[in-house]
N, C-alpha and C positions, 0 to 999 in steps of 0.2 A: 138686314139688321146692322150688318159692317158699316153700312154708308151710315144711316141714321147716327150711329154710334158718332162716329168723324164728326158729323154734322154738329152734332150737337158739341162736341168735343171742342170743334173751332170756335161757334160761340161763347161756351165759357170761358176758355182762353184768351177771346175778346174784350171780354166783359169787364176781366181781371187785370187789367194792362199792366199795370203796377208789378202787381205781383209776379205775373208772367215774365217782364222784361227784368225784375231783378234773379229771379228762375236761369233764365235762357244766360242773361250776362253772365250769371256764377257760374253756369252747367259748362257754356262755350269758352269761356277764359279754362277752366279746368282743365278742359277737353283738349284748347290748341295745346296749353305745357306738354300735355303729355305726349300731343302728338310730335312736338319739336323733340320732347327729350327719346321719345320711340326711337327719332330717325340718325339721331345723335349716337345713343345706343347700336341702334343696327349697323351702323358704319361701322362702329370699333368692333363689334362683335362677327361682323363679317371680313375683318380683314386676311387676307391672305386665305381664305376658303374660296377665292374662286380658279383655281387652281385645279386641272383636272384630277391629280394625283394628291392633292393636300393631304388624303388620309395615310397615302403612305410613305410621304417627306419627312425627314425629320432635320433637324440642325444638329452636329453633333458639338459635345461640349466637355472641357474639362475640369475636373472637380475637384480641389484641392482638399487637403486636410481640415481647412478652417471653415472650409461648406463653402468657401468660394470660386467663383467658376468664371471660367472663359470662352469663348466660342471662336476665339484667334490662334487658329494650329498654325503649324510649318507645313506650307503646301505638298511635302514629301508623304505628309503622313497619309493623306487620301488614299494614293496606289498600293501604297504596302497594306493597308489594310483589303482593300480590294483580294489584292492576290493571295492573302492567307484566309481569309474568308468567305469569299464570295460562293464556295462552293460547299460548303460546311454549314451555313446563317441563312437568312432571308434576304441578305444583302443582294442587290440585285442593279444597283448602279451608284454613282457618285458623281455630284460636279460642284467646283470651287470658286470662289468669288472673291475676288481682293478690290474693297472700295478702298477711294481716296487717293491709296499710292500712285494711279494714271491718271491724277488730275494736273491738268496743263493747257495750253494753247495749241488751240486746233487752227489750224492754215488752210483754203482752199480758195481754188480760183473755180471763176464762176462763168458765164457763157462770154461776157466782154472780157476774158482774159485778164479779170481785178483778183488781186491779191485781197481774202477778205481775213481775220484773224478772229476770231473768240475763244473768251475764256470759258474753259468748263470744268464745274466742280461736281460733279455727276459721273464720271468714269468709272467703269470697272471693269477688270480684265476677268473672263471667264472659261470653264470648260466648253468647249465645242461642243456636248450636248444641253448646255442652256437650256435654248429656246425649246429644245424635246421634253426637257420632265417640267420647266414652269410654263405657266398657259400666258403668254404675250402674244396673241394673235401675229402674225406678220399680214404687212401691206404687198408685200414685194419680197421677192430673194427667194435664199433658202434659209433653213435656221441653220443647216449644221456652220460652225467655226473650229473647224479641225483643222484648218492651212493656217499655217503664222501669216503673220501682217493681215488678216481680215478684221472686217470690223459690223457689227448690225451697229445702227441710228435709230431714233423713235422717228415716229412723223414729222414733230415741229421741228425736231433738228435738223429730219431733212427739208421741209420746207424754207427754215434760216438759214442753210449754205447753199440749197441749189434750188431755192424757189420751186417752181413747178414741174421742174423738171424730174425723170427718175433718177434717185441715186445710187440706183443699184449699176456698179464697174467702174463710178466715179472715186475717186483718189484721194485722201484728204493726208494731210501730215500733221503728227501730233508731237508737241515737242512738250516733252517734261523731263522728271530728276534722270529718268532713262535717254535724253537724249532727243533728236525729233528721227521718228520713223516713220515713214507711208503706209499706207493701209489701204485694202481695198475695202470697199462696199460689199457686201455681199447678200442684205435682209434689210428693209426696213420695218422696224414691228410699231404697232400702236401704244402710243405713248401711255406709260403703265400707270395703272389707274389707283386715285388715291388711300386704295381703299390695301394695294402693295407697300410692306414694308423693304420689300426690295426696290430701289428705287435708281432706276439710274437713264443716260439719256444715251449712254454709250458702251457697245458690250465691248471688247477685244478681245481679240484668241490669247489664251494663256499661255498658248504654245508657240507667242513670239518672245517670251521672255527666256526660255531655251536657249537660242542665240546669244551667247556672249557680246554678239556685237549689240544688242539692242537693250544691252542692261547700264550700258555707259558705266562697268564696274563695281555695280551695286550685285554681286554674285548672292547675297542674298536672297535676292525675287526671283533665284530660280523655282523654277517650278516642281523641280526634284529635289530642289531641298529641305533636310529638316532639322532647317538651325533654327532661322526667322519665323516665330508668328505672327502670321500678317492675314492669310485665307482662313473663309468660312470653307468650312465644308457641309455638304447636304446629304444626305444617303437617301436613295429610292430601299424601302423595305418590303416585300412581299407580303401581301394581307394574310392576317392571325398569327406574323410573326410573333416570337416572344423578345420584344421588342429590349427588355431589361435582362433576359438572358443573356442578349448578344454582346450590348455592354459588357456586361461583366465578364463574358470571353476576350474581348480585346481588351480588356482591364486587365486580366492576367498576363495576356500577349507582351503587354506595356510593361509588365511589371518584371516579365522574364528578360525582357529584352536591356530596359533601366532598372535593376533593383533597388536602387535608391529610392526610387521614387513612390511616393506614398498617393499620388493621383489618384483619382476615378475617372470613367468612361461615361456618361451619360447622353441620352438620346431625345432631342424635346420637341413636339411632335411640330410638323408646320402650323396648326389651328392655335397653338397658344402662344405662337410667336407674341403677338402683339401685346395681350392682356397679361403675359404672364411678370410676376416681379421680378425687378431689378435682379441681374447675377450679380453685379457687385457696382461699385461707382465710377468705374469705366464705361463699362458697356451700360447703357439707360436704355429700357425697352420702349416703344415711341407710342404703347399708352397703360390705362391703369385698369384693372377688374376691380378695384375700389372703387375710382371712381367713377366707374361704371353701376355697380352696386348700390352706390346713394342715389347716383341719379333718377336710377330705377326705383329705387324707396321714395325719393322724392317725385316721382311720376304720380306713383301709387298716393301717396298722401296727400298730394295735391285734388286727384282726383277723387277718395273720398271726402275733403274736405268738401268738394263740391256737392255730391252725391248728399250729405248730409244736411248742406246748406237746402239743399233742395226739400230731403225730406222735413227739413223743420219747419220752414215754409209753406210747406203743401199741406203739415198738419195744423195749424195756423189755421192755414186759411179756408182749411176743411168744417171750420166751426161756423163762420160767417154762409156755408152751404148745407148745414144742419138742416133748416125747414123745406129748404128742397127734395133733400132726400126723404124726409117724412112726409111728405106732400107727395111724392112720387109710389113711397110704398104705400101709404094709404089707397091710391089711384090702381096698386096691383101691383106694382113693378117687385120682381125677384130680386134676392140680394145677389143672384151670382150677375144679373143682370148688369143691375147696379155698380159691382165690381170691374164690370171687362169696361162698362162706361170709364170709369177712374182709369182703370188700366190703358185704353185707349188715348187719353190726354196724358195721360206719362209719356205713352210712347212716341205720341204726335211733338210733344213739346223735347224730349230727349232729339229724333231725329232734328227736328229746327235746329238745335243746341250744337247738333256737330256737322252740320251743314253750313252754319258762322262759324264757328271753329276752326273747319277747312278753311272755310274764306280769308280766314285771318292768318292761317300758316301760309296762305300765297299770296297774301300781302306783304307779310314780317320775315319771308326767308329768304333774300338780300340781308337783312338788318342780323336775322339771326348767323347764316354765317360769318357774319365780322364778329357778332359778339364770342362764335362758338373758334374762329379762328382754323373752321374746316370749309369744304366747299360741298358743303351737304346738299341735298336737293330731293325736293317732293317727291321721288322715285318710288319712296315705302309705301305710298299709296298703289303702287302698281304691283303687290305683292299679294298673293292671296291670302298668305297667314293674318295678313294685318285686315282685311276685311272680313277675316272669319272672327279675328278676335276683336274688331269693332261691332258684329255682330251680335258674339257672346256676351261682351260688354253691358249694349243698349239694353238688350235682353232682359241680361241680371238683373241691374241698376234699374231698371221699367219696374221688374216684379217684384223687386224689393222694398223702393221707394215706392210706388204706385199704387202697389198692393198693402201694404201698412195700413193706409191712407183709408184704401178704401174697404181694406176689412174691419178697421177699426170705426169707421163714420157709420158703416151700415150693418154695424155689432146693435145698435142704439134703437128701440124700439119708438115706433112712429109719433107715439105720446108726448114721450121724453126730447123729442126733437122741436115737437111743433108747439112744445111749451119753451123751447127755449132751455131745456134743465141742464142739455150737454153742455152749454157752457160750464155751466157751476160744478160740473164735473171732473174729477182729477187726473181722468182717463187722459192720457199723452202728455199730462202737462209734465213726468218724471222726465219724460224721455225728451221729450223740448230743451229742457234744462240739460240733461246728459249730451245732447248736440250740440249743445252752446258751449260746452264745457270744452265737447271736444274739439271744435273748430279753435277757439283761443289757445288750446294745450297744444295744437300743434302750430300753431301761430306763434307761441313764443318758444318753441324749439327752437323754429326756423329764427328766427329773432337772436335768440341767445347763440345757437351754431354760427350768424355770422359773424356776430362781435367776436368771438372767441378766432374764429378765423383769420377774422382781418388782423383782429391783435398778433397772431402766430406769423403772419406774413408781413405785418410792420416789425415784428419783432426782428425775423430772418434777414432783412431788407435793411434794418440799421442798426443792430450790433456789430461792434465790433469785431472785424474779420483778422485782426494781425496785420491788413497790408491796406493799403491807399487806391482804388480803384477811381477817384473824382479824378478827371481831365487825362485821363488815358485813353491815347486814341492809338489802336491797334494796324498795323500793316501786315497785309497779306505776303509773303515772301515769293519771289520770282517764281515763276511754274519752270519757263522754258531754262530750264538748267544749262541746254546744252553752251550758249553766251556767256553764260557767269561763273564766278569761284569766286571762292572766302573773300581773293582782294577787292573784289567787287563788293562785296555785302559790309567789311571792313568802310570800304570806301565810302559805301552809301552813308551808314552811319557815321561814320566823321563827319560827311558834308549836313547830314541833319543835325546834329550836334551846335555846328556855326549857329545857326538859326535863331533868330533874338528870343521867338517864343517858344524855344524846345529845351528844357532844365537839361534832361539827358534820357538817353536812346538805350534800351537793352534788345537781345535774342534770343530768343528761344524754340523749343518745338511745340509749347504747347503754350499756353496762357491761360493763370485762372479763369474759373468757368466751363474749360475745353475737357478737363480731364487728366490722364498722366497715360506713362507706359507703365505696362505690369510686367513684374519678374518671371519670368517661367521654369527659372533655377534659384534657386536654394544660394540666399545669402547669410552669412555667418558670419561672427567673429573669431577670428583665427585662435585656437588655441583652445574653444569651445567643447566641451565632448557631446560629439555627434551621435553618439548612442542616444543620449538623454534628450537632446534637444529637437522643438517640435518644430515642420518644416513651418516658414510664417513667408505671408506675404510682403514685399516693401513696393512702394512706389518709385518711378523713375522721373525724372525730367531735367534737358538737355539746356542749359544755358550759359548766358557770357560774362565776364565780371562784374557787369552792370545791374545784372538782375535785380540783386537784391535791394540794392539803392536806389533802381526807377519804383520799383514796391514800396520802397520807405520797409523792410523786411529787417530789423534786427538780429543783426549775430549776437551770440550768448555766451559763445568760448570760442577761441581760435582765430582764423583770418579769412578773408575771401580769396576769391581766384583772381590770380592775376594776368594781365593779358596775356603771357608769354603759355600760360597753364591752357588758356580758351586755345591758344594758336595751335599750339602741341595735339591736347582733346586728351578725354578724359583714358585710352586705350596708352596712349605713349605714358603720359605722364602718371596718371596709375592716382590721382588725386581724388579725393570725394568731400562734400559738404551734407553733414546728414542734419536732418529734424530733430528736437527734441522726444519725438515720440517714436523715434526709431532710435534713438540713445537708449529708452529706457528696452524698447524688445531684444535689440543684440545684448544685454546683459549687460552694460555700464554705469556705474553709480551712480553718476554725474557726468555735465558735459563736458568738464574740466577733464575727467579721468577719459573721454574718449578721444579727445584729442590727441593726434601720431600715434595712436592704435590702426591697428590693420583689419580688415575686411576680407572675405572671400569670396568670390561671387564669378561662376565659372568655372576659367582656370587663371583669374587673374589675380591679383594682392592688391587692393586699393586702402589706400594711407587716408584715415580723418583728418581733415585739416581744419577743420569749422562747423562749428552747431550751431542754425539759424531757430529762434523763435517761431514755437508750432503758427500755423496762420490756415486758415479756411481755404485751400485752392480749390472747394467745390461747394454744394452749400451747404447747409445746415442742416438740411436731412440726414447726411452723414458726419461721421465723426471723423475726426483730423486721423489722416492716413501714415505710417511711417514710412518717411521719404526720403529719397537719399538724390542728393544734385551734381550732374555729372557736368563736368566741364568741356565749353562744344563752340564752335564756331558755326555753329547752325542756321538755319534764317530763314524760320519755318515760317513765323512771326516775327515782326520787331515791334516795339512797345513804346512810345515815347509820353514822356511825362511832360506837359505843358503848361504854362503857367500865360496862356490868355484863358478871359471870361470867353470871349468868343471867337470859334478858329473855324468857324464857316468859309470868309475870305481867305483862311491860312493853307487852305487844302489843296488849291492851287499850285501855289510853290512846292509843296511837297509832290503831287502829281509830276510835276516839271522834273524834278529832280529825281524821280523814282523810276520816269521813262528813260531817262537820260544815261542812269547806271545800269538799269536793264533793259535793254531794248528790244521789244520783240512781246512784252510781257505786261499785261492788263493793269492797271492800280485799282485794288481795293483795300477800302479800309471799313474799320467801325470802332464806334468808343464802347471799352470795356465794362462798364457801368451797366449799359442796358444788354451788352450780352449776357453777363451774369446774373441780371434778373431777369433773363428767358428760361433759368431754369427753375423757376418756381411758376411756370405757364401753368399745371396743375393744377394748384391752389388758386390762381387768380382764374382759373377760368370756373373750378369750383366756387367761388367767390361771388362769380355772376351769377353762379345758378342759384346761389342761395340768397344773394339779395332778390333775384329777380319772384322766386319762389316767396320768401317772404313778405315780398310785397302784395303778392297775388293772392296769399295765405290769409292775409288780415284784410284784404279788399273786399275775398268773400266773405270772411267772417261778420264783417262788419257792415256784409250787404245784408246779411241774414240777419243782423242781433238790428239792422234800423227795420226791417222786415216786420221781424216780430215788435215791437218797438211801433211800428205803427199798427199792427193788430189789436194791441194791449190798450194804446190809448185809444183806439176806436170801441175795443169792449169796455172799457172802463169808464168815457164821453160822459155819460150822466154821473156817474161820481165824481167826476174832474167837474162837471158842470154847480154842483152842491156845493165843495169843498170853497171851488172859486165866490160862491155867495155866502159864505160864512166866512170871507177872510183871508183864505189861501192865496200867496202872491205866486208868482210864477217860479220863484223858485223853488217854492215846498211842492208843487206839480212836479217839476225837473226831480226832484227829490225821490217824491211816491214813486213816478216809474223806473226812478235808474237801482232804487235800492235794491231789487232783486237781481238784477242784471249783474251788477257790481259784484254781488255777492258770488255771482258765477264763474264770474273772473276772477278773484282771489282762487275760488277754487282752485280754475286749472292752471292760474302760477303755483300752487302749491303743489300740484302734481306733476306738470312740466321740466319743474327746474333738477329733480333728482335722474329724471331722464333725460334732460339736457348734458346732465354733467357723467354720466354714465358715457353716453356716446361721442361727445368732443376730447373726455380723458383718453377712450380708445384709439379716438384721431390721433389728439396728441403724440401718442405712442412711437407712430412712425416717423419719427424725428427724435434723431441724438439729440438735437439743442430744442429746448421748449419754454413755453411759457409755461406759466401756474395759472390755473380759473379761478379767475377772484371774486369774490362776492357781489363785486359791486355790478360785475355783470349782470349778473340775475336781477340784481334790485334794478337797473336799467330798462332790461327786456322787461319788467312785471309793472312797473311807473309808463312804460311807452305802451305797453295792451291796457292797461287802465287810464290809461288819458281818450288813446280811441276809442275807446268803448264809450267813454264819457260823453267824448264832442258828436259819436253817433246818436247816442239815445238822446242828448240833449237838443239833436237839433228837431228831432219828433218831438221830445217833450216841450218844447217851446210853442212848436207851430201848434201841440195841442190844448196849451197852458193860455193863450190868446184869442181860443173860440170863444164867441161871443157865449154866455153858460146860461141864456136862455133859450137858446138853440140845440145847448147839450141836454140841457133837462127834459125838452119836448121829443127828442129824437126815440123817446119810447110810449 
């Protein structure tokens, strides 16, 4: 009976080619979105879960008065908490990680005895038991790095310095702000997979930085100390720990130990590393569970946009099969019969539908990871979950759509079919219309969410920020420190200075876009009563008298720093430049009134000498930070403000002269323009999803409304054929069939747009600076679904407005 069933199943499917291929087109366009945004999803939601222990990692963090948080301790604090807890708590192990600060030039020679050099910005120094609590497979070695000077590599790294060779007992020297040390090999592990928010290409023992000799004077980066925060720390925690209890054990510990301090302890587990929100605008978490969250709503509405398209369709076209069915039950046939028949060509045409679907996600995923900016890949198909939930799926969608179909077609007794009466029947037509509604209502969500977007991201992209970021091209500053000093970095800039196309040259440690340093101690104005006053955050960052003038940065009261102040640094000379919005937190009236007032911070006294004009140093999702500028001869970055259109040919000379001052030491650069719009990646890659989603929204919509559209002018052929011989030009056809159609669409702009503006106000939300949703947006998206909807039904009603109408008249 199964086969007959099929059998028959393929030839109606046949018969119907039309309908079928706009079926299958709508079902399997549905189908690959969802499967691209499944695999999309899966990634972020799998990050850092493959990790044998992820359940019982956590990152530890600290949590200031104002609910803001840091996860950069002083590497001392790890052991002491160890040794007062560990046997008291579920605490059960620890290990620390310091990215960034061992990025430098790595040196090794190779089998012909060549000196080869690369830069790497991937470093990080770690506990010897790493490679024990995170899951990095190793190639080679062992994992432990308890000897100073060792080192683990990934594979490609080892492959880039020692080719095929094994790197395990090979030598490398790394020269950075610490100086250049050797290091031996000791592990090569498999290069950590994207899917790791830990990310790095080079581990080092922590417990080289021990060694005074290997700190080149930066006592800081000890590893015992706990001045500098610089290390993550990780806690291994014993399962059914009370994970918030133990916090707030060492919360007290902290608070016996520092009374002042009004901190909290908190513990956040490895699984939400990725997804979890921002702690503050330092630290950026490297993804979103919002937008994760839409994506997923936009899976889902995608896909019943399809589903529906389908069922409006299928009941359509269930009318033109009317005398079939009555011809069949007359002949005997059962209605449950009849049913699993329908139900059968749902499921035969569903499976077609995601068997091109597939086809299509292994055609387009090259394309799609450029567009998504990850290196995603077809994998999710080798997942069971995802076969079981393509099965429940097909399932549903089969009995729901199929089943309608055919319990409603074979509701209709055999009289009433083989007369033709179901048509003149009202049966499905509410619900035809209800699907047409809903496929445009969500057509012009998607429509209106992206105007609204893109305006938010144009918005972000050209307001005014306070400073000049056009023709800023950024220099990376020497790695290998142990060659260089101030008069070097001095030197460099003077000689780019000369330069016909360089205005002028500043340094700093950070550069808009990058971020700042955060305080970890309680800055105040001296003379302040500290009872009363609540602890507050300020921002740090190191710069040279240049700064504010390569920004084009206006001072508001006071002076800037002068070279002798940069030479000195901001510790001798006791000097500071604060923001206008850190005038108003330390308590002064005016920027006038804070200028040669005093500051406390530490144990030091620093003197206002100048209030700079607030300015955006990150974007516009957060609000302008209060910030205070220390005077440095630093040369983390240097900044140079150029006045060529085009310095392609100019990068040269500067290469030249940047080898020449540092030698030994890589040149990179990039212009600061486009790194400061890398941090709206977010939005602009939400951006894609919602054009790309919109357009697939209204494709099917408007496969289904020409669908129905030719069903209407095929049931209606002898009325078009009369009206055309009494007079009717083609336009008044185009007219009779779009006016119900139309009518559908005002509908669901009028239901759309308050849902539109419900959900884009909440986006808005997460942005200090925003736009307003203006009217004209709406009226835009509801002009743009009524224009489609027009040039669709008008191109049926044409082609039906020009059949000959004595050919319509006879067709009964």
């Amino acid at each position: 009976m199964f086969i007959t069933h099929l059998k028959i199943a393929r030839r109606n499917l046949w018969r119907n080619k039309t309908f079928v291929t706009i079926n299958m087109a709508g079902l399997a366009i549905g189908i690959a979105l969802f499967i691209f945004i499944i695999e999309y999803v899966t990634f972020e939601w799998s990050a850092n879960r493959f990790h044998k222990n992820y359940t019982r990692l956590y990152r530890t963090m600290v949590v200031s008065q104002e609910d803001r948080s840091t996860y950069h301790l002083p590497p001392g604090f790890a052991p002491v908490i160890q040794q007062n807890f560990a046997n008291s708590t579920g605490i059960r192990a620890y290990v620390r990680t310091a990215e960034d600060i061992g990025n430098g030039v790595v040196s090794v020679t190779d089998n012909a005895n060549r000196e080869k050099a690369f830069l790497e910005d991937k470093v990080m120094y770690v506990d010897g038991n790493f490679l024990d609590l995170f899951t990095f497979p190793l190639v080679a070695g062992t994992p432990s790095l308890n000897e100073p000077n060792t080192v683990a590599i990934s594979e490609t790294t080892a492959r880039r310095y020692f080719d095929n060779d094994n790197a395990v007992g090979k030598i490398i020297k790394l020269s950075n702000q610490f100086g250049t040390t050797p290091y031996t090999v000791t592990a090569v592990f498999k290069d950590m997979p994207g899917e790791s928010d830990i990310k790095s290409n080079i581990l080092l023992s922590f417990k080289t930085l021990e060694n005074p000799a290997n700190r080149n004077g930066n006592d800081w980066a000890d590893p015992r100390s706990i001045k500098a925060g610089f290390s993550i720390v990780y806690l291994l925690i014993a399962d059914h720990s009370p994970v918030d209890q133990i916090a707030d054990q060492i919360t007290k510990f902290v608070h016996k130990v520092k009374p002042q301090s009004t901190d909290r302890m908190a513990f956040q587990p490895m699984s939400e590393l990725h997804l979890a929100p921002s702690f503050n605008y330092i630290h950026q978490t490297f993804g979103s569970l919002k937008l994760v969250v839409a994506l997923l709503s936009i899976a889902v509405l995608i896909l019943l946009i399809a589903w529906v398209n389908y069922i409006n369709l299928s009941t359509a076209q269930a009318l033109n099969r009317a005398k079939e069915v009555g011809v069949r039950k007359v002949l005997g046939a059962q209605r449950h019969e009849l049913v699993v028949q329908y139900l059968t060509e749902t499921f035969l045409l569903t499976i077609l539908s995601t068997l091109v679907a597939i086809l299509i996600v292994l055609a387009l995923q090259g394309v799609y990871n450029g567009f998504t900016g990850k290196s995603l890949s077809i994998l999710v198909l080798n997942r069971g979950w995802f076969w079981l939930l393509g099965v429940v799926l097909i399932f549903i969608s089969s009995i729901l759509s199929g089943g309608y179909v055919a319990l409603v077609l074979t509701g209709f007794s055999p009289i009433a079919m083989l007369r033709n009466k179901f048509n003149q029947s009202g049966r499905g037509l509410t619900l035809r219309k209800g699907l047409v509604v809903f496929q445009f209502m969500a057509s012009i969500i998607f429509i209106i969410a992206t105007i609204v977007l893109y305006r938010q991201l144009s918005y972000m992209q050209t307001q005014d920020l306070g400073i000049n970021l056009e023709q800023r091209l950024i220099i990376t500053g020497p790695s290998n420190q142990i060659d260089t000093s101030n008069t070097s970095a001095a030197t460099f800039k003077n000689e780019l200075s000369q330069l016909p196309f360089v205005k002028s040259v500043a340094s700093s440690d950070n550069t808009p876009g990058m971020g700042y340093n955060l305080s970890n101690n309680r800055i105040y104005r001296l003379g302040a009563d500290l009872s009363t006053m609540e602890e507050k955050t300020y921002y740090l960052l190191k710069i040279d008298d240049n700064y504010f003038g390569t920004y084009e940065i206006p001072l508001v009261a006071g002076k800037n720093f002068t070279p002798q102040m940069v030479q000195s640094g901001w510790e001798k000379d006791g000097k500071v430049i604060v923001n206008e919005k850190a005038v108003k937190q330390l308590g002064f009236t005016s920027a006038e009134n804070a200028i040669s007032q005093k500051i406390k911070w530490q144990d030091k006294d620093l003197e206002i000498i100048g209030v700079v004009k607030d300015y955006h140093h990150l974007s516009l999702r957060q609000l302008i930070e209060p910030t205070i500028f220390l005077p440095s001869d630093i040369d983390n970055y240097f900044t140079l403000k150029l006045n060529a259109a085009d310095i392609s040919g100019k990068i040269s000379s500067i290469k030249t002269l940047y080898e020449s001052v540092f030698p030994g030491n890589p040149f990179d650069y990039f212009f600061l323009d486009q790194m400061y719009d890398n941090q709206y990646k977010e939005e602009q890659r939400l951006g894609r999803f919602f054009i790309v989603s919109a357009l697939i929204a209204v494709f099917i919509a408007c496969m289904g409304l020409y669908g129905l559209t030719t069903f209407t002018a095929k049931q209606r052929k002898k009325e078009i054929g009369i009206r055309k011989v009494l007079g009717a030009n083609t336009n008044n056809i185009v007219q009779l069939l779009a006016k119900d159609f139309m009518k559908l669409v005002v509908i669901a702009i009028v239901i759309s747009c308050p849902i539109a503006w419900w959900l884009m106000h909440r986006w808005l939300e997460n942005f200090a600076y925003r736009i307003s949703i203006s009217w004209w947006m709406f009226v835009v998206a509801g002009v743009t679904a009524l224009l489609i909807a027009l040039i669709t039904i008008s191109m049926q009603a044409v082609k039906a407005a020009w059949v000959d109408p004595v050919k319509s008249i006879r067709t009964e």
